[in-house]
C-alpha positions in Angstrom: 9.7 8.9 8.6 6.4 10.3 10.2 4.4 12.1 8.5 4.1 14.6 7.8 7.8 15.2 6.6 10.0 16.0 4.1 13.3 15.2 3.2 15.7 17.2 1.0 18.8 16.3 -0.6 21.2 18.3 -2.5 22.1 16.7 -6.1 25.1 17.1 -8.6 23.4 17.2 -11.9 25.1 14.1 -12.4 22.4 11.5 -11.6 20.5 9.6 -14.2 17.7 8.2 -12.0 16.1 7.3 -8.5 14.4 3.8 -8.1 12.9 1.7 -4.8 9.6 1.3 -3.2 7.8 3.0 -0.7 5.2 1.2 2.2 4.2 1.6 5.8 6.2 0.3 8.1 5.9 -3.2 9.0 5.5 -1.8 13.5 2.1 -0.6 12.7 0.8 -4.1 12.0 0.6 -3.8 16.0 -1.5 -1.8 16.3 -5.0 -1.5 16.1 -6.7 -1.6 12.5 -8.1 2.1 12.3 -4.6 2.9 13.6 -2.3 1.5 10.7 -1.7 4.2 9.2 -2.2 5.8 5.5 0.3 8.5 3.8 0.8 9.6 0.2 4.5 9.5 -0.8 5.8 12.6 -3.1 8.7 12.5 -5.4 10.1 16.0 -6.4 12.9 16.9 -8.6 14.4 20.9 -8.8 10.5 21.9 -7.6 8.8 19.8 -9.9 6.9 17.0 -8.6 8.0 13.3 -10.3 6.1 10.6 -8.6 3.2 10.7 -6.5 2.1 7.2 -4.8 -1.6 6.3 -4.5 -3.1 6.0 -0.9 -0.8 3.8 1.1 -1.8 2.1 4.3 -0.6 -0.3 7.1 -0.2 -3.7 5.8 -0.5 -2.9 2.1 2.0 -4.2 -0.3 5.4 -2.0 -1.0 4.2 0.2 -3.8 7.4 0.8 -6.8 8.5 4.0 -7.6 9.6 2.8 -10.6 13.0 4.6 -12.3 12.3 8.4 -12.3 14.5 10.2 -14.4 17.2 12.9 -13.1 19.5 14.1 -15.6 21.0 17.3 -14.5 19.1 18.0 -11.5 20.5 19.7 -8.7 17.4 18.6 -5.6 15.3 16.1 -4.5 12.6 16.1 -2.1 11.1 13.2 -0.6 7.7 14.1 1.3 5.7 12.5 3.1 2.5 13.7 3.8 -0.5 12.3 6.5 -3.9 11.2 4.7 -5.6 11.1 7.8 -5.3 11.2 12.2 -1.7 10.6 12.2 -2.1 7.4 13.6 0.5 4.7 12.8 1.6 7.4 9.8 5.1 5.3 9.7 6.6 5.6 5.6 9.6 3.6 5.0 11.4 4.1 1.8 12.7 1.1 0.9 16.1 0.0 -0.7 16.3 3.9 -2.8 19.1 3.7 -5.5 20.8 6.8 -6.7 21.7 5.7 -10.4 24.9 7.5 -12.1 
């Protein structure tokens, strides 16, 4: 996704948790430095926000979301949101598990 974005998906109530990682993706290493990107993923749940990553740039390590709980709620939002030009502003959301 580029930022700045925002993905919503419509739950059943019937999901425990949501686990993965988040990182810039690997193209911008191509670029120039000052170009790389940097973004600040957002986790929300039924409005409420769940997870907020630190400052994430191009060619940092993949940062874990770690298991954020959903019992019983009905959306979530994945945002991605620009912390800077929009240059190289690339988020990957990597290998996101739905957990019954």
């Amino acid at each position: 996704m580029h930022a700045p974005s925002r993905l919503t998906f419509a739950l059943d109530g019937g999901y425990a948790s949501l686990r993965g990682e988040v990182a810039i993706d690997a193209s911008t290493r191509l670029f120039a430095e000052h170009a790389r990107g940097s973004v600040v993923f957002r986790v929300f749940a039924d409005g409420a926000l769940l997870w907020e990553s630190p400052l994430v740039r191009g060619g940092d390590a993949p940062v874990a979301l770690g298991t954020l709980a959903l019992a019983g709620k009905k959306e979530l939002v994945l945002e991605l949101d620009p912390a800077g030009d929009f240059a190289g502003d690339r988020g990957n959301w990597l290998g996101l598990a739905l957990v019954r």
